[in-house]
C-alpha positions, 0 to 999 in steps of 0.5 A, a space after each residue: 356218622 363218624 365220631 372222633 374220640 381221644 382215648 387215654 389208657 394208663 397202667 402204673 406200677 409202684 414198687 416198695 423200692 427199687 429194682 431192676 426192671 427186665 426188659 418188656 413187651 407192650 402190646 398196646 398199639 393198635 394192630 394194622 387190621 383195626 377197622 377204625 381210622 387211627 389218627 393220632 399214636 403216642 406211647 409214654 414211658 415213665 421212667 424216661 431213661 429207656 430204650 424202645 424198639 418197635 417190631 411186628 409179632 409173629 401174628 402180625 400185631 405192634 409190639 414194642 420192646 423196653 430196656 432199662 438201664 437202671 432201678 426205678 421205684 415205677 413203671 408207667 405206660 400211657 397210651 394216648 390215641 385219637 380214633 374215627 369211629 364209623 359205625 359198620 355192620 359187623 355182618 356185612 361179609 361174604 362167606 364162601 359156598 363151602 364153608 356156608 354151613 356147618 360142618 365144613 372141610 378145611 382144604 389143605 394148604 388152608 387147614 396147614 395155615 390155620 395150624 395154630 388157630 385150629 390146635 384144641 385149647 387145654 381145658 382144664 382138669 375138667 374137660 368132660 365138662 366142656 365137652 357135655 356143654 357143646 354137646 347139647 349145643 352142637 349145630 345139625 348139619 346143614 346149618 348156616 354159619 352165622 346162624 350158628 355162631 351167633 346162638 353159640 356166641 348168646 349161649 356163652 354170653 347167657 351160662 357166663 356171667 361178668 365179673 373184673 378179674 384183677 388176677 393174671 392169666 386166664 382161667 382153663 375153659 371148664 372153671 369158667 363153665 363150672 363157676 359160671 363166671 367169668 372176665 372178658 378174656 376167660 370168656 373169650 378162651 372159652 369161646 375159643 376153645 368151643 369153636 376148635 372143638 367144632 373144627 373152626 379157626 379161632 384166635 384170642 384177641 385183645 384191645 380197647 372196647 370204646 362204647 360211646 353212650 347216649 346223651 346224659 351218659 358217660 361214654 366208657 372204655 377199657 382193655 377188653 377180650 374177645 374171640 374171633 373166627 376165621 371164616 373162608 371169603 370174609 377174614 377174621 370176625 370178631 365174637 364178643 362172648 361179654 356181651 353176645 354180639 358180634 365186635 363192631 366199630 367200637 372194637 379196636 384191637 391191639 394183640 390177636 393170637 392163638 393164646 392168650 398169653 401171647 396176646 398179653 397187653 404187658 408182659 416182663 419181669 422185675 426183681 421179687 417186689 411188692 408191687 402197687 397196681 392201678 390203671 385208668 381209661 379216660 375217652 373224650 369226644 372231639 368236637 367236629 373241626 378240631 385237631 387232635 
């Protein structure tokens, strides 16, 4: 059964005085391959003197350029976006005969497409680390894919804890192996990292996750990371490492490629300011036989 849902995501910046904002990137449309309905798109830009531009990247993912002509004491982005979500299996794919199990050989022209999805991930000054990890995990031959990238999808889920990370960036593999905690998006680039080590095309993704709840609870969304692989015969799939299973209906993502940075939600540059942070994520549901 469907569910319609208006999801509403700001994020405001606040600066102790005003200065210049440089242009920036927002990745936060809906890219074209999300597998939920999107009905309805807005993007709100405070201050209202600006200019947009809206283009494709690289991967294939919306983005939108903003120039400013003057000062300004904030910067505010609000996405305002109505969604159908049908439930879907997430395993209902077919993978081609020769990449059913692992390992498998990339036949080439493929292996050159997949160039940046296959180059090995910096992992930090303990790489050793990473390496020891996978070791002990590494699949025997033979074994079918889904399976294996299921128990590597748990085995993360289960040596990472959660935790909010208000910090930029994203931490390299080993820290968050060695701390054992870890955000969604470091979570996510570990797993990355883990499946090109395997010799797998892997891809950071971001987006919302929308996690609609039972009745008497709060149905919940925020901006979220994950990591997807590209499997011969059904295309990209999504693994969440947050939680240990794979993406669903409720993954919508916005920017996916092959590092992290380039799939930032915002990314720009003002004058050295204090800046004030916040953000917020609101979902309501849309009675049936509503417009929205």
């Amino acid at each position: 059964m469907s569910r319609r849902v208006a999801l509403r995501h700001r994020t405001t910046y606040r600066f102790a005085r005003p200065v210049t904002i440089y242009p920036h990137t927002i990745r936060l449309r809906p890219a074209p391959h999300t597998p939920a309905t999107i009905s309805g798109y807005s993007l709100t830009v405070d201050p209202g003197e600006h200019h947009i531009t809206w283009h494709q990247d690289p991967f294939g993912g919306w983005a939108a350029r903003l120039f400013f002509p003057g000062p300004s004491d904030h910067l505010e982005l609000t996405v305002d976006l109505v969604t159908d979500l049908t439930p879907v299996n997430p395993f209902d794919f077919v993978v081609e005969d020769w990449a059913s199990t692992v390992p498998f050989t990339w036949p080439e022209p493929l292996r050159g497409d997949l160039g940046p999805y296959l180059t090995p991930v910096d992992d930090g000054p303990d790489a050793d680390l990473v390496t020891d990890w996978l070791e002990r995990r590494r699949p025997r031959p033979g074994t079918p894919i889904i399976d294996f990238l299921v128990e590597l999808n748990r085995a993360v889920r289960a040596d990472v804890d959660h935790r909010t990370r208000m910090e930029p960036g994203v931490q390299p593999p080993s820290q968050t192996l060695a701390e054992g905690i870890g955000s969604c998006r470091d979570s996510a680039w570990l797993l990355v990292s883990l499946l090109r080590r395997l010799g797998l095309a892997a891809r950071f993704a971001s987006g919302y996750l929308v996690q609609l709840a039972e009745e008497g609870r709060e149905d919940v969304t925020d901006l979220h990371a994950w990591a997807e692989t590209y499997l011969p015969g059904a295309g990209w799939v999504g693994l969440d490492a947050t939680s240990g299973l794979l993406c669903g209906e409720g993954h919508i993502p916005l920017s996916c490629a092959p590092r992290p940075e380039a799939a930032a939600p915002v990314s720009g540059a003002t004058d050295p300011v204090e800046v004030d942070f916040s953000f917020e994520s609101t979902l309501t549901r849309v009675p049936e036989g509503t417009d929205a």
